[in-house]
C-alpha positions in Angstrom: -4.8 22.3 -14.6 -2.0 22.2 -17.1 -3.6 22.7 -21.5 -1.2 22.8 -23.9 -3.6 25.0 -26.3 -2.3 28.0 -27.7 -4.3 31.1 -27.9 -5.1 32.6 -31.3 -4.4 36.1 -31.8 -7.2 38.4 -34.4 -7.5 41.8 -36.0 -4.0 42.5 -35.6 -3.7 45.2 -38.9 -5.7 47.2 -36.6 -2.6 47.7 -34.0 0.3 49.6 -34.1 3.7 48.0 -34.8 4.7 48.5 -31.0 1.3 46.7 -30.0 1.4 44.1 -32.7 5.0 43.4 -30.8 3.2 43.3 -27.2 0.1 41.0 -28.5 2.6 38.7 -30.4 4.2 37.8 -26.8 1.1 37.0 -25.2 0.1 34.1 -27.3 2.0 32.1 -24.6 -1.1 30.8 -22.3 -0.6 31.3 -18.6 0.5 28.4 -16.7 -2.3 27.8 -14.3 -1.4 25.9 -11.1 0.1 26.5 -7.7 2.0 23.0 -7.7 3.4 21.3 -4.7 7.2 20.2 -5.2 6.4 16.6 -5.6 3.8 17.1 -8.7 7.3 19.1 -10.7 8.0 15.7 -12.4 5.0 15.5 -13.7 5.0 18.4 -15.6 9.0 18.4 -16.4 8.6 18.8 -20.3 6.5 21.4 -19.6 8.6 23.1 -17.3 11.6 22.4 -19.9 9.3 24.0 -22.6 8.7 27.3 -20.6 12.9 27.8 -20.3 14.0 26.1 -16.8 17.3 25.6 -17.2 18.5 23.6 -14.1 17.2 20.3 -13.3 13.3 19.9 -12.5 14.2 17.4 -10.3 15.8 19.9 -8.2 13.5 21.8 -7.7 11.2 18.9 -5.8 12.8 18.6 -2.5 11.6 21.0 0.2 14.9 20.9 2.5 17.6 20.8 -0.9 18.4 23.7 -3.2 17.1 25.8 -4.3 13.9 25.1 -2.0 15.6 24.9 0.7 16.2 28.7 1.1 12.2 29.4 0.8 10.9 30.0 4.0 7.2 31.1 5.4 6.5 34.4 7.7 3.3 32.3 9.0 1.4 34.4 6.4 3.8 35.9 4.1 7.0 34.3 2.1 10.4 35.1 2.4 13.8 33.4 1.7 16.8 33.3 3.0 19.9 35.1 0.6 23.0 35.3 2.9 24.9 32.8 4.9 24.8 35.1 8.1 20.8 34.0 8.0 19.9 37.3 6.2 16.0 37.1 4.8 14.3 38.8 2.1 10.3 39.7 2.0 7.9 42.5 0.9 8.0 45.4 2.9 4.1 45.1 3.6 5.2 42.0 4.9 7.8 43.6 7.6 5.7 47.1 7.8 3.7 45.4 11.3 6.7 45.1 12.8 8.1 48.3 11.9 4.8 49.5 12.6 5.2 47.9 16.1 8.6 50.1 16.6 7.1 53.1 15.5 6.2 56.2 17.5 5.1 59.8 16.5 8.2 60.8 17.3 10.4 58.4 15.8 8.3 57.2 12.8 10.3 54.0 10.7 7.4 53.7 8.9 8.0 57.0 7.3 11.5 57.6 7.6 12.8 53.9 7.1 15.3 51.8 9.1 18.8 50.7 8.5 20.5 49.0 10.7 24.6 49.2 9.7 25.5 46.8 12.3 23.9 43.8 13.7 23.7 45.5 17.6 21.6 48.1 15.6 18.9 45.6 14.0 15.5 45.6 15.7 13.4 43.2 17.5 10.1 42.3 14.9 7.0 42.7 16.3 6.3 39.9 19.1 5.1 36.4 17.7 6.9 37.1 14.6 8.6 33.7 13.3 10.5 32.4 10.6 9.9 28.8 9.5 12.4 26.6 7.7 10.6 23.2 6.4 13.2 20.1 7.3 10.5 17.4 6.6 7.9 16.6 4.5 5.7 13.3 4.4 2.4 11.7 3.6 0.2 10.4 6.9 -3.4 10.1 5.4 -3.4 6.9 6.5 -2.6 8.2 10.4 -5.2 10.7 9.8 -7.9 9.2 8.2 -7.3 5.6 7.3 -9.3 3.6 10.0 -12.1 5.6 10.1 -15.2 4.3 10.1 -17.9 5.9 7.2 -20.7 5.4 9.8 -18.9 8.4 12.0 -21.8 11.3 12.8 -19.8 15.0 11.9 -18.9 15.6 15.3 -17.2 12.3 15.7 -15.7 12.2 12.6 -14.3 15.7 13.4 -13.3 14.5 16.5 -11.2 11.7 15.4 -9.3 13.7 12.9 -8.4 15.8 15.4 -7.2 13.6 17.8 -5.2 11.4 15.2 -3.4 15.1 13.9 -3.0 16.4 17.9 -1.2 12.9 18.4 1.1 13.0 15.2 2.1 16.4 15.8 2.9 15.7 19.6 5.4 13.1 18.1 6.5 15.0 15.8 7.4 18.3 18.1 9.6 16.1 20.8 12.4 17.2 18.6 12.7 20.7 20.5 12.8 23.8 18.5 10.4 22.0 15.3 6.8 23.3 14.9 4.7 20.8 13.2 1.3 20.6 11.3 -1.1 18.1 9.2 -2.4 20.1 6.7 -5.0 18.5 4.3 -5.0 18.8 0.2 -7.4 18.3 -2.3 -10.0 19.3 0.6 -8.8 16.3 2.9 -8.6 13.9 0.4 -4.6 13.4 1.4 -2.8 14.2 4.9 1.1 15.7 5.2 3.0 16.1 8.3 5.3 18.9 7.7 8.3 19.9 10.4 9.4 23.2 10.2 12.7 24.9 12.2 11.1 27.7 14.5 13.3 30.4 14.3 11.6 32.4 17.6 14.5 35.6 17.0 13.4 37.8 14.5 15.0 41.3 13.8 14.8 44.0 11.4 18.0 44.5 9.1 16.6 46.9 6.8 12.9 48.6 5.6 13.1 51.9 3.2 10.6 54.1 3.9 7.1 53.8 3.1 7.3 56.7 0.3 9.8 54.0 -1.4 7.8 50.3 -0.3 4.3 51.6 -0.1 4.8 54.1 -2.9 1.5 54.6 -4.6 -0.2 53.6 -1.3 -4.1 52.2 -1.6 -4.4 54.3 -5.0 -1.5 52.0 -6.6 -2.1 49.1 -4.5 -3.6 46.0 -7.8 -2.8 48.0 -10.1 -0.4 48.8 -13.2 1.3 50.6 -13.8 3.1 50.2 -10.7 6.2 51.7 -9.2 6.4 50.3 -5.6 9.8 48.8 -3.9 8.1 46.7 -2.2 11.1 44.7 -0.3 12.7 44.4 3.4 15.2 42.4 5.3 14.6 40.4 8.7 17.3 38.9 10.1 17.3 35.2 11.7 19.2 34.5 14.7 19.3 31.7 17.2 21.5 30.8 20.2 25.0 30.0 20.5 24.6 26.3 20.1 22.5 27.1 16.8 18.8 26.1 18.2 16.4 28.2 18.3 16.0 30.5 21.0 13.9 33.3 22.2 15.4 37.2 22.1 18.6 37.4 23.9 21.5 39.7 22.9 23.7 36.7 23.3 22.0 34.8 20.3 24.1 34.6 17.0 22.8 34.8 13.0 21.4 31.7 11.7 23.1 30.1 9.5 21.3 28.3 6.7 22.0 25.3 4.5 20.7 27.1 1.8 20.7 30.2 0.2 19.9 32.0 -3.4 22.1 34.2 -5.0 20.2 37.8 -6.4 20.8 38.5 -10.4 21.4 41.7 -11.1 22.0 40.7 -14.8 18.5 41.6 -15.8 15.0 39.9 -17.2 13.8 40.4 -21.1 10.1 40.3 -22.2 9.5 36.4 -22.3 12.0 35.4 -20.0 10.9 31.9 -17.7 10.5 33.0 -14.1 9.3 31.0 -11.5 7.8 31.9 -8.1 8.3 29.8 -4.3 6.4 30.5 -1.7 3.3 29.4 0.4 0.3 31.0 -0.7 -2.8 31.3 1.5 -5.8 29.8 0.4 -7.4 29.7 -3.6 -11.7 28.4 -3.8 -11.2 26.7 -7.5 -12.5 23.6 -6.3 -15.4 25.7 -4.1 -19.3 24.2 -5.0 -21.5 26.6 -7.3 -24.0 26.7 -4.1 -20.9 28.5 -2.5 -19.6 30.6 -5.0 -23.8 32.1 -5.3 -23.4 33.0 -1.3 -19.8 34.4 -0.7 -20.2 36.6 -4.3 -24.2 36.9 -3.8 -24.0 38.0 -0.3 -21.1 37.8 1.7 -18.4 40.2 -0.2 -21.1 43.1 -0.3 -21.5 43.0 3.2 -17.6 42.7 3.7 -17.6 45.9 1.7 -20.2 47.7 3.7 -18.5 46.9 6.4 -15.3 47.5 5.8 -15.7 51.3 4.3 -17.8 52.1 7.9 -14.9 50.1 9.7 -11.8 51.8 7.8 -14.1 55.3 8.3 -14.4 55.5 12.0 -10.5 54.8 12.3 -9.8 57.3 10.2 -12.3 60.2 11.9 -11.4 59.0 15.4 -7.1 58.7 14.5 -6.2 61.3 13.0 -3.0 61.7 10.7 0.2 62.5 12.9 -1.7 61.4 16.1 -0.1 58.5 17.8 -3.5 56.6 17.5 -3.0 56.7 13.6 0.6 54.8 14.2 -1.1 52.4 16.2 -3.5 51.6 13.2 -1.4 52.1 10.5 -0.8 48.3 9.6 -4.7 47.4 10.5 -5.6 50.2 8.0 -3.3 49.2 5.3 -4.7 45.3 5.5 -8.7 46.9 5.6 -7.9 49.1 2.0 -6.3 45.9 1.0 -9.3 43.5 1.3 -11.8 46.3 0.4 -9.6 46.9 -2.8 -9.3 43.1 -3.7 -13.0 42.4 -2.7 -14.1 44.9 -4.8 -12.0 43.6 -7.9 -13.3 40.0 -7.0 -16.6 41.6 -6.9 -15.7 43.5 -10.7 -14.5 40.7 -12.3 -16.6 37.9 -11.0 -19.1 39.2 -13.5 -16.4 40.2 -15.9 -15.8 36.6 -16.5 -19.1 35.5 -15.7 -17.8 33.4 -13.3 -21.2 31.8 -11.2 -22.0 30.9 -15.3 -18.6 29.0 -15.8 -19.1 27.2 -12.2 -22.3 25.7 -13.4 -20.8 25.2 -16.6 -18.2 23.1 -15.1 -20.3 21.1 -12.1 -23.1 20.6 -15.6 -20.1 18.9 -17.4 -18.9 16.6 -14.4 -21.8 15.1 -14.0 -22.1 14.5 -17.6 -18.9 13.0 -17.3 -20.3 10.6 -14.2 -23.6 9.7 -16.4 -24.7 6.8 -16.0 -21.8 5.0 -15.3 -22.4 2.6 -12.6 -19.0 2.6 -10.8 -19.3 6.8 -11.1 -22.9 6.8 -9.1 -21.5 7.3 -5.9 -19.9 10.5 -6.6 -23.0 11.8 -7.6 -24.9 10.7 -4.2 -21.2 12.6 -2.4 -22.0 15.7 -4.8 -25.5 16.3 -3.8 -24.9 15.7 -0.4 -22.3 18.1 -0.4 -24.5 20.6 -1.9 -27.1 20.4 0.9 -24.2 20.7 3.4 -23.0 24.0 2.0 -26.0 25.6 1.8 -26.7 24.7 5.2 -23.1 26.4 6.1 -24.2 29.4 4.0 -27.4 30.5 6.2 -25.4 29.4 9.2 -22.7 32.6 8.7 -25.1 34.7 7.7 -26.9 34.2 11.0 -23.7 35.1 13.0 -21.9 37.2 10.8 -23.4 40.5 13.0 -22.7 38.7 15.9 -19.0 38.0 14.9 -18.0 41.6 14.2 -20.2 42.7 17.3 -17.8 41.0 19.6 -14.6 42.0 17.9 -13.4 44.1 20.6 -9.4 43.7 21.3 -10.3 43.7 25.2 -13.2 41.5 24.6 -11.1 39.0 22.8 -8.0 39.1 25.0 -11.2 38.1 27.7 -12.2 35.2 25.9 -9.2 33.9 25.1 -8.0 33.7 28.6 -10.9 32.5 30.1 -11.0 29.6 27.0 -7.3 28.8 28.2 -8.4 28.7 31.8 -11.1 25.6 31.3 -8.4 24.3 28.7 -5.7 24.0 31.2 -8.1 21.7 33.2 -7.6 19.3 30.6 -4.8 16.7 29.9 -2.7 18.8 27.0 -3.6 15.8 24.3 -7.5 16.6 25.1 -7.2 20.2 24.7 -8.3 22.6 22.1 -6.0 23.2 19.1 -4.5 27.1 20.0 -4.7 26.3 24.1 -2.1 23.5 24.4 1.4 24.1 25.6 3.1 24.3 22.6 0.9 27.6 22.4 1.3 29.3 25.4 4.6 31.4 23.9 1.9 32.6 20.9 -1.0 33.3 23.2 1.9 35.4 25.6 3.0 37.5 22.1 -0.3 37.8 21.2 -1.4 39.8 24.8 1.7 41.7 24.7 1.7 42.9 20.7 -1.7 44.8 22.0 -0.7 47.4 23.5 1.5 49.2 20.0 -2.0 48.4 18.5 -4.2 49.8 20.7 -6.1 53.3 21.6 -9.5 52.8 23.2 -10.5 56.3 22.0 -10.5 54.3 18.9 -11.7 50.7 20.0 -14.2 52.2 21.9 -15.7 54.2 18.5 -15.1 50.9 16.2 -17.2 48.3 19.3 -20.0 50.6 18.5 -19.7 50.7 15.1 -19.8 47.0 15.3 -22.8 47.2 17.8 -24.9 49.1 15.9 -25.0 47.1 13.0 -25.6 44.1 15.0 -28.6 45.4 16.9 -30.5 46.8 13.7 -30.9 42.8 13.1 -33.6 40.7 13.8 -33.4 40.1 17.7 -33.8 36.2 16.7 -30.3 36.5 15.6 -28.9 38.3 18.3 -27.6 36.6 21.3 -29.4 37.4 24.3 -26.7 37.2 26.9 -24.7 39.5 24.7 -27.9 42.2 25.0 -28.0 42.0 28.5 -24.9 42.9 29.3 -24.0 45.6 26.7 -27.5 47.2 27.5 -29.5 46.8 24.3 -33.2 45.5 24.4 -36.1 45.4 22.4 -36.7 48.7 21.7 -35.0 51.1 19.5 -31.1 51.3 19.7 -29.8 54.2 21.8 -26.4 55.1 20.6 -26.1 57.4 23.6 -26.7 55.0 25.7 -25.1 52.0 24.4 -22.1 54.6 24.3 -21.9 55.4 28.0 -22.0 51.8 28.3 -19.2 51.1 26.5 -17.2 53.9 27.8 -17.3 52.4 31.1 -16.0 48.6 30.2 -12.9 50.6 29.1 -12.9 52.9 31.7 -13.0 50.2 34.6 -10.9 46.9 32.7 -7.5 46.4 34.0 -7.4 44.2 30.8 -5.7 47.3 29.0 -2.6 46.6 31.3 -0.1 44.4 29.6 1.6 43.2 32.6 -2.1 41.8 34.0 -3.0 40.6 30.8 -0.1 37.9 31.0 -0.6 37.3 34.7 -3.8 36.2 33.9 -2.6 33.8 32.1 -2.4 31.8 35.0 -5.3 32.6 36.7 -8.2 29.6 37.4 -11.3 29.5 35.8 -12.8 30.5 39.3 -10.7 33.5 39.5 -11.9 34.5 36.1 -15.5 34.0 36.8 -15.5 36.2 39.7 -13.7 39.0 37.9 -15.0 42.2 38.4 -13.8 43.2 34.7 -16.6 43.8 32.5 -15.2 42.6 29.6 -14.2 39.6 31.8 -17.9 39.0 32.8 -19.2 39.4 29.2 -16.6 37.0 28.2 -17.7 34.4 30.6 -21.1 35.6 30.0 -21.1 34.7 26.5 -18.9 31.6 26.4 -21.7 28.9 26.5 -23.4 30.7 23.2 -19.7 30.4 22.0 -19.2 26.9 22.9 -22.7 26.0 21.0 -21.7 28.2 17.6 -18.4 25.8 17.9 -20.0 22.7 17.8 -22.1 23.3 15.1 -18.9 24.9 12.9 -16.8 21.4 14.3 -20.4 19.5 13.0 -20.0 21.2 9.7 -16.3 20.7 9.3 -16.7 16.6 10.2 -19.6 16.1 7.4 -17.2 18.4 4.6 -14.3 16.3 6.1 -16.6 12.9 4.7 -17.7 14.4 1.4 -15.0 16.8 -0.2 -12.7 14.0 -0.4 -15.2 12.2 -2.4 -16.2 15.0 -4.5 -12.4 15.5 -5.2 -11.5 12.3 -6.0 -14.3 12.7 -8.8 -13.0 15.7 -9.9 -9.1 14.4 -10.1 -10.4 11.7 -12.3 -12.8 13.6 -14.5 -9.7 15.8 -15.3 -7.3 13.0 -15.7 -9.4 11.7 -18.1 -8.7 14.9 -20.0 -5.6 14.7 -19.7 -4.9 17.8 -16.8 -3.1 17.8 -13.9 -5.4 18.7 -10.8 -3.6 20.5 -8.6 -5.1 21.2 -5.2 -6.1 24.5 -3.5 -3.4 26.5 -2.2 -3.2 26.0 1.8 -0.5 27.7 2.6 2.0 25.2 2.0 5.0 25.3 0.1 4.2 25.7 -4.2 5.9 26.6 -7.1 3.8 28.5 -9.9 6.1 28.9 -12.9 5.7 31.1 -16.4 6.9 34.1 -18.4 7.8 37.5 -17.9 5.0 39.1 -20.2 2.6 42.3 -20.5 -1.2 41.9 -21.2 -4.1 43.4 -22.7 -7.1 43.4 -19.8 -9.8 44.9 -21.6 -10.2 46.5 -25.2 -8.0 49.2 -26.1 -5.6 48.8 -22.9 -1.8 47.4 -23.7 0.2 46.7 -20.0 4.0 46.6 -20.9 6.0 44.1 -18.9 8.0 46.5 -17.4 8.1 49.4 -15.4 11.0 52.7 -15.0 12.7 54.6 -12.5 11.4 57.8 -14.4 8.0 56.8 -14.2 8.3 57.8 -10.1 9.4 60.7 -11.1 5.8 61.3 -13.4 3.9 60.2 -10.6 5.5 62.4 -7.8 3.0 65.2 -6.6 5.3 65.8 -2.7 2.6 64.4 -1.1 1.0 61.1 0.2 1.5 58.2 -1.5 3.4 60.0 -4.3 6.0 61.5 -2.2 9.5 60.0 -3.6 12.4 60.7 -1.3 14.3 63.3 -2.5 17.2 61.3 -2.9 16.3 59.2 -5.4 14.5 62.1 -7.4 17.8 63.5 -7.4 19.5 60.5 -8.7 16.6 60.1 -11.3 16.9 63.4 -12.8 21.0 62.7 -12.7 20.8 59.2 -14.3 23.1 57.5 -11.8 22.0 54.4 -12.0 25.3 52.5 -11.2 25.0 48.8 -13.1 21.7 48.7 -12.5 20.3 49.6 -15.3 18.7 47.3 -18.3 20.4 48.0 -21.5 17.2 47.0 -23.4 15.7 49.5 -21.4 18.3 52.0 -20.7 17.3 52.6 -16.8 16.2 50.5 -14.2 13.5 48.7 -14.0 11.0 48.6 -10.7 8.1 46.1 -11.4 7.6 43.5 -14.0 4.3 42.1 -14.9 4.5 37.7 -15.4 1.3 35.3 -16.4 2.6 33.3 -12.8 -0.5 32.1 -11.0 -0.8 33.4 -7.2 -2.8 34.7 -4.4 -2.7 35.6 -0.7 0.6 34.6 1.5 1.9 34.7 -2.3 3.6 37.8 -1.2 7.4 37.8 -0.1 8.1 34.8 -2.9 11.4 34.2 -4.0 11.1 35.1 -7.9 14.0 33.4 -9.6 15.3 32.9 -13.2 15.7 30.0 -15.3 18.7 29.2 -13.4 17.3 29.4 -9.6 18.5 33.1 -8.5 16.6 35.2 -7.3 15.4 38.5 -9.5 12.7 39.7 -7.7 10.0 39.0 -5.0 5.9 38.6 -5.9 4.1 41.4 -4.0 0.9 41.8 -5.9 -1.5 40.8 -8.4 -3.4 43.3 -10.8 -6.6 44.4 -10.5 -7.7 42.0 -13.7 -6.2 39.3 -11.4 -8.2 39.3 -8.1 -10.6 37.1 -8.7 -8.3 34.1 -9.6 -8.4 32.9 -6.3 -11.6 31.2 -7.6 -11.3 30.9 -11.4 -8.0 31.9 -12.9 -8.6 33.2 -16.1 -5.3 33.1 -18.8 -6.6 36.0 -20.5 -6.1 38.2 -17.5 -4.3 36.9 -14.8 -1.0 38.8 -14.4 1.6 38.6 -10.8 3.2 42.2 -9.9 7.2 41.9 -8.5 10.0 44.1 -7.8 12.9 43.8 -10.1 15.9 42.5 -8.4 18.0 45.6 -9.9 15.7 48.4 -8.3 15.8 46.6 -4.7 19.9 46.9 -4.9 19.5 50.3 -6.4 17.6 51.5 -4.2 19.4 49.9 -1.3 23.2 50.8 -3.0 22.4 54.6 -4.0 19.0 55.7 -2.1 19.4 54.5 1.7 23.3 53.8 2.2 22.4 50.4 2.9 25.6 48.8 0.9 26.9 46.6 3.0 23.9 44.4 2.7 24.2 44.0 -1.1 27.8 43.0 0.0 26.4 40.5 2.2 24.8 39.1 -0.6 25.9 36.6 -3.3 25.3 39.3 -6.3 25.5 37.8 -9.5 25.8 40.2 -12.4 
């Protein structure tokens, strides 16, 4: 939602001159809003206002410049800044896959990779993609338009999926395209969007994780920060420029567009705008919701996760190959724990439950008793029942869930489920087990085994176990019991132990090679496996089948009333003049502001900018404050090249803006006023977190890497210059 208001600053003969300079820039108000390309027109003055200097207009086609270079990881951002198909992203973003061609022995995660030729770049992690949107186009109507309002959830459900399954299938007959329908304003509108899927993905460059993880979990939200958090993939595709699946025959993709990097610097108060496809924000999430996931939910999450991120640690220990292997699991655990936590922290900070209710109080003022309003009031309360129906649903199988998270036990079920799917005509089959998935399901079986150590699964399945079978044996699943061993009576970690010990001991489903051939195995041939995780899978598949229909139940009735309860709140905020934008859904956005430092709490100043010699402050030798001693060197030496910021006099690393972001944020293209590239969004600070439900101006700040410090670092640190040759540098 876009406010003009201006914030007004107080007390300032109590600051210093250098903090009187600080406060003074942050009477700008944070822009709130993750817009799509197609609301940019609405909001051009605005835009204008803030200091973009090329065309708005440009920026609201998804296939033209400087769009057209933005592309999605399926989960992180990236874009594209060399014509020899040369793509930039976070290094937390690239670290599974380098993660994934890691050993003990020759560690990338710790040493880095540079690749100086293109024979030398590596193969990413299996599965890994690069999608480049070529179309983009409203089909509510194909989705939803002929439905009927007497539909029961399921059917309603039902038909949505079918109408999507048959738009995509038209859709992906032009070979190489991966389509979807995602909804917006919580399925209130329909897009079709057709994405290039580049299937050849290789590593070009990653520096080591004591340059893009420096400061590790300790650093990770907050500021001040010092992390170079950047790599390079490389695209490639076959010789007739399709996309294609590894070969060493394939060539670089070549891409309509690209952005050219600045290396001539940001200023406190400079416009910067981000382009990426963040994950998922709740602004629009019910107060009945918000009381469960904050109430209940994230505490357990953090429970869970400290026990979870515990047992790795005990049972992998540093150096051991088994850490390796859970190196990229562990760095995504401290992630959400850290985040949760600050959700957690600032949810009451803000006083966020008390705003939701202030907000839902004040649209249903707005609706009154105004006859034509009434039935979004009848939607609302409906809706309200619904969710808190959904709410004691997952905490009755929230136990359950993690109890059966097992890599071997999943790898099971998923086979088995694509087995009776396969039975079906494609059209009729569910979404994951068609054909256009096979090739994921495949990557998904092999990436296991660089990921796997059953000394360690086997600890975490009890872990998961235990806490599942301390619940009330009403909520436990009795076919699940059975054949793991637990009953009534007290838990027996011993035994339960043994128990597990021996699924792992007599699977075959820790063979990569049988993995995939059962991929083509019939569901009879499944049933009488003699695999134990096989038979629990097929054991446990009609309980599965009946926690489905009720989620598919659920989803139908939201898919009838969110739209309804969105519409209200689009024109209760239209009437105030603001631009509702809807939740990010990891689709393309565009979230634009200032470069800018903030005060989060009394007594606490965060400058915009952050210094090459601040590494040096924070270097202790060891883990995650171990610089290279390299760039130490070229600290201490002041060889900065034409790197360095005159108004600083070194080179920056980070930069703080008010930009609004979340989740899948990560790898965005951070550009100037004039559509180049000075950075990438990797982080958010620990103020920040919460956002994803109630972004707060005060408080919400974006963490990137400066532009400068990536080519420093990649000129002068890690010999990786002919990259930044590859590059269109401007300076």
């Amino acid at each position: 939602m876009i406010t003009r208001k201006t914030n007004k600053v107080t007390r300032l003969l109590t600051l210093p001159i250098t903090a009187l300079a600080l406060i003074a820039s942050l009477a700008t108000v944070a822009k709130e809003g993750m817009f799509t390309p197609e609301q940019l027109p609405l909001i051009k003055k605005d835009l204008v206002a803030t200091g973009l200097e090329i065309p708005p207009e440009s920026l609201t086609s998804l296939t033209k410049f400087p769009m057209g270079a933005v592309v999605s990881l399926g989960g992180c951002s990236a874009s594209f800044v060399s014509e020899q198909g040369l793509v930039v992203t976070n290094h937390h973003c690239a670290r599974g896959s380098v993660q994934f061609n890691s050993t003990a022995e020759n560690n990338y995660l710790e040493n880095g990779f540079v690749a100086k030729s293109f024979d030398e770049e590596l193969p990413a992690a299996p599965g890994s993609r690069i999608y480049v949107t070529v179309d983009f186009k409203d089909v509510t109507n194909d989705v939803v338009g002929s439905l009927s309002s007497k539909l029961t959830g399921r059917e309603r459900y039902d038909a949505i999926d079918r109408n999507k399954k048959r738009i995509i299938a038209e859709c992906e007959k032009d070979e190489g395209h991966r389509c979807s329908v995602p909804s917006f304003h919580q399925g209130l509108e329909y897009k079709l969007i057709k994405q290039l899927e580049i299937k050849d993905v290789r590593i070009a460059y990653s520096p080591a994780d004591s340059v893009g993880k420096y400061g590790g979990d300790i650093d990770n939200w907050m500021w001040p920060r010092h992390t170079g958090d950047f790599a390079f993939y490389r695209a490639y595709v076959g010789k007739d420029g399709k996309p294609a699946d590894f070969s060493k025959d394939n060539v670089p993709f070549k891409p309509e567009h690209t952005l050219k990097v600045s290396a001539a610097g940001l200023d406190d108060g400079d416009f910067v705008m981000a382009a990426g496809y963040p994950g998922r924000t709740q602004r629009y999430q019910r107060l009945v919701t918000v009381e469960h996931v904050f109430g209940w939910s994230y505490p357990q999450w953090v429970s869970l996760i400290e026990q979870w991120i515990g047992t790795i640690e005990r049972v992998a220990p540093e150096g051991s190959d088994a850490r390796v292997k859970y190196e990229s699991l562990l760095a995504g655990l401290n992630n959400f724990m850290k985040n949760t936590k600050g959700q957690l922290k600032g949810a009451k900070r803000v006083g966020l439950v008390e705003r939701r209710a202030q907000r839902e109080a004040e649209l249903l003022t707005w609706i009154g008793d105004n006859k034509e309003r009434q039935h979004y009031r009848k939607a609302i309360s409906a809706l309200d029942e619904l969710e808190t129906e959904i709410s004691k649903f997952n905490k009755a199988s929230f136990l359950y869930d993690n109890a059966t998270r097992s890599q071997m036990l999943s790898a099971a079920k998923r086979l088995y489920r694509l087995a009776i799917e396969k039975q079906k005509p494609d059209a009729e089959r569910e979404s994951g087990y068609q054909e256009r998935d096979f090739d994921r399901i495949k990557q998904s079986l092999q990436r296991i085994d660089r990921r796997f150590d059953a000394g360690v699964e086997q600890a975490l399945w009890l872990m998961f176990i235990e806490k599942y079978a301390k619940q009330d044996k009403s909520q436990r699943v009795t076919a699940f019991d059975k054949h793991i061993g637990l009953n009534a009576k007290a838990f027996n970690k011993d035994k339960v132990a043994k128990r597990l010990a021996s699924f792992y001991q007599k699977t075959e489903l820790n063979n990569v090679d049988k993995r995939i051939a059962l991929m083509d195995a019939s569901v009879a041939d499944l049933e009488a496996s003699k695999d134990p995780f096989m038979q629990l899978a097929v054991a446990t598949f009609k309980h599965g089948q009946e926690v489905e229909n009720t989620e598919k139940v659920h989803a139908g009735k939201r898919a009838s009333l969110r739209p309804q309860y969105m519409k209200a709140i689009i024109a209760w905020q239209d009437s105030l003049g603001l631009l509702a934008y809807p939740d990010a859904n990891s689709t393309l956005r565009v979230t634009y502001g200032n470069v800018i430092g903030g005060s989060p709490k009394d007594g606490m100043i965060y400058e915009p900018f952050t210094r090459v010699e601040g590494i040096v402050e924070k270097d202790t030798g060891e883990e995650p404050f171990n610089s290279p001693k390299k760039q130490l060197e070229l600290i201490k030496d002041k060889k900065y090249g034409d790197y360095a910021l005159k108004t600083l006099g070194t080179v920056p690393v980070n930069f703080l803006t008010d930009l609004d972001s979340t989740g899948g944020n990560s790898g965005s293209a951070t550009m100037n006023s004039k559509g180049e590239l000075i950075g990438l969004l990797f982080d958010g600070t620990f103020e920040s977190v919460n956002s994803d439900w109630d972004f707060d101006p005060r408080t919400t700040r974006t963490i990137h890497v400066d532009s400068r410090y990536m080519l420093w670092v990649m000129e002068y640190v890690d010999d990786a210059k002919h990259l930044v040759d590859e590059m269109d540098i401007v300076k």
